[in-house]
ChimeraX commands (.cxc) that place a marker at each C-alpha (Angstrom):
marker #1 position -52.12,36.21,10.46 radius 0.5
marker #1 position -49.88,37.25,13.21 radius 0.5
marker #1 position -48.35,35.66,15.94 radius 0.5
marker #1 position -50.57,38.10,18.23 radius 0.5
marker #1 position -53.85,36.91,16.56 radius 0.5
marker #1 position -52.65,33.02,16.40 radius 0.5
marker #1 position -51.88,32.91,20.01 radius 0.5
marker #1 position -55.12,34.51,20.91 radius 0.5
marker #1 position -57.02,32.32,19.04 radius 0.5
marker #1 position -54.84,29.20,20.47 radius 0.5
marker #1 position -55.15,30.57,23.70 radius 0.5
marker #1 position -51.10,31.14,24.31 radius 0.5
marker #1 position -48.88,34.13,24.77 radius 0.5
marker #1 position -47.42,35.74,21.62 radius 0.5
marker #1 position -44.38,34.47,23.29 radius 0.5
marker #1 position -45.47,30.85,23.09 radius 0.5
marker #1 position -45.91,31.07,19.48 radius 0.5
marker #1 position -42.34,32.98,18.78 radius 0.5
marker #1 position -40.64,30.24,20.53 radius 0.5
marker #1 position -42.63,27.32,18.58 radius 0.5
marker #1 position -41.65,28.86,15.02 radius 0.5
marker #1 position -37.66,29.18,16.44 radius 0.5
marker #1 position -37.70,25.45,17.79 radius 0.5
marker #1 position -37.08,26.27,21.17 radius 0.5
marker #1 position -40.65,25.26,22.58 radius 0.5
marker #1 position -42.55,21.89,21.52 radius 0.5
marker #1 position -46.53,21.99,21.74 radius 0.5
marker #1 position -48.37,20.07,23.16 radius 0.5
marker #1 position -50.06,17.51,21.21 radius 0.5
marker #1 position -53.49,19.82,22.05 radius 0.5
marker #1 position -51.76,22.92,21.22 radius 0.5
marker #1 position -50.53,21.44,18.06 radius 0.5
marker #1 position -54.02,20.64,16.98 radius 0.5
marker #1 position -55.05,23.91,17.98 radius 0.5
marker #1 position -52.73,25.60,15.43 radius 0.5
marker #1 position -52.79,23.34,12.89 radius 0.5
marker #1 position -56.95,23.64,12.97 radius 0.5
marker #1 position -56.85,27.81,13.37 radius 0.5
marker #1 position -54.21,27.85,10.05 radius 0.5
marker #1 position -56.86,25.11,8.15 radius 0.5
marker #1 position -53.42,23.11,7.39 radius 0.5
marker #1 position -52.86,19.14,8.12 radius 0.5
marker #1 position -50.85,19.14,11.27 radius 0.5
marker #1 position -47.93,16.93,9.76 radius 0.5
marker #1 position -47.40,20.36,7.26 radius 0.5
marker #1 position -46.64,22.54,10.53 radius 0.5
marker #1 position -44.95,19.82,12.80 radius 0.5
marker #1 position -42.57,16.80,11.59 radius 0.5
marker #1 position -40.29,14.73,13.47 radius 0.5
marker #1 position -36.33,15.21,12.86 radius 0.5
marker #1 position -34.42,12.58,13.13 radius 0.5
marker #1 position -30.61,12.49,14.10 radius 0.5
marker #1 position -28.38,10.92,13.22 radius 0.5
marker #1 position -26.30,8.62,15.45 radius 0.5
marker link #1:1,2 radius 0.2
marker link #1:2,3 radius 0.2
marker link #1:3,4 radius 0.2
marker link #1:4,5 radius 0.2
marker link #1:5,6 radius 0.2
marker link #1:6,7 radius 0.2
marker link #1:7,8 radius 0.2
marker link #1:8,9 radius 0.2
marker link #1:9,10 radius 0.2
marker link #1:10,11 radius 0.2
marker link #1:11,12 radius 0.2
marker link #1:12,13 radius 0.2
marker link #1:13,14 radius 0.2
marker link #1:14,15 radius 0.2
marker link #1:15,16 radius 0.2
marker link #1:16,17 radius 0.2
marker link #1:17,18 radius 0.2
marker link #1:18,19 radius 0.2
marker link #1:19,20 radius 0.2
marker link #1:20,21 radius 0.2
marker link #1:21,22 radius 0.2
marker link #1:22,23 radius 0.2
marker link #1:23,24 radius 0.2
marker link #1:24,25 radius 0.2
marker link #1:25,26 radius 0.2
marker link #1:26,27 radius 0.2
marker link #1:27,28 radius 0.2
marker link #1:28,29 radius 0.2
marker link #1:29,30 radius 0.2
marker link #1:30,31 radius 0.2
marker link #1:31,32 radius 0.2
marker link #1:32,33 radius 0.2
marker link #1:33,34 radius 0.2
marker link #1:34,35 radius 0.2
marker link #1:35,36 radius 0.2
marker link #1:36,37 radius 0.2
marker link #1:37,38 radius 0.2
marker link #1:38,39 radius 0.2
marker link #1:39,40 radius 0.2
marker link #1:40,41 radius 0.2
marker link #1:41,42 radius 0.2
marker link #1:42,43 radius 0.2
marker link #1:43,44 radius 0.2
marker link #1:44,45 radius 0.2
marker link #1:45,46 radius 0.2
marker link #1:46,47 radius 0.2
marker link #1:47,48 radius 0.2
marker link #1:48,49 radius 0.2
marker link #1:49,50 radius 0.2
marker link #1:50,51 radius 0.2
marker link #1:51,52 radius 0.2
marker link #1:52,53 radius 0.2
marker link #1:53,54 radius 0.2
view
């Protein structure tokens, strides 16, 4: 699928979706379910929490 047909069937700019795949825009937790459901993957497979180190 492309980022074209994702974001029009999340309802988001091709844009949107770009910057989501090169970190530099988090979903919301809506628009994360959105995806997640469209793909027919568990949402933890797209979208995990990094944690830094101190």
């Amino acid at each position: 699928m492309s980022q074209t047909d994702l974001a029009e069937r999340v309802g988001v700019t091709r844009q949107t979706i770009y910057a989501i795949e090169k970190n530099k825009f988090t979903p919301s937790v809506v628009l994360a379910f959105k995806i997640a459901r469209t793909l027919k993957v568990d949402i933890n497979y797209l979208f995990t929490l990094e944690e830094k180190d101190d």
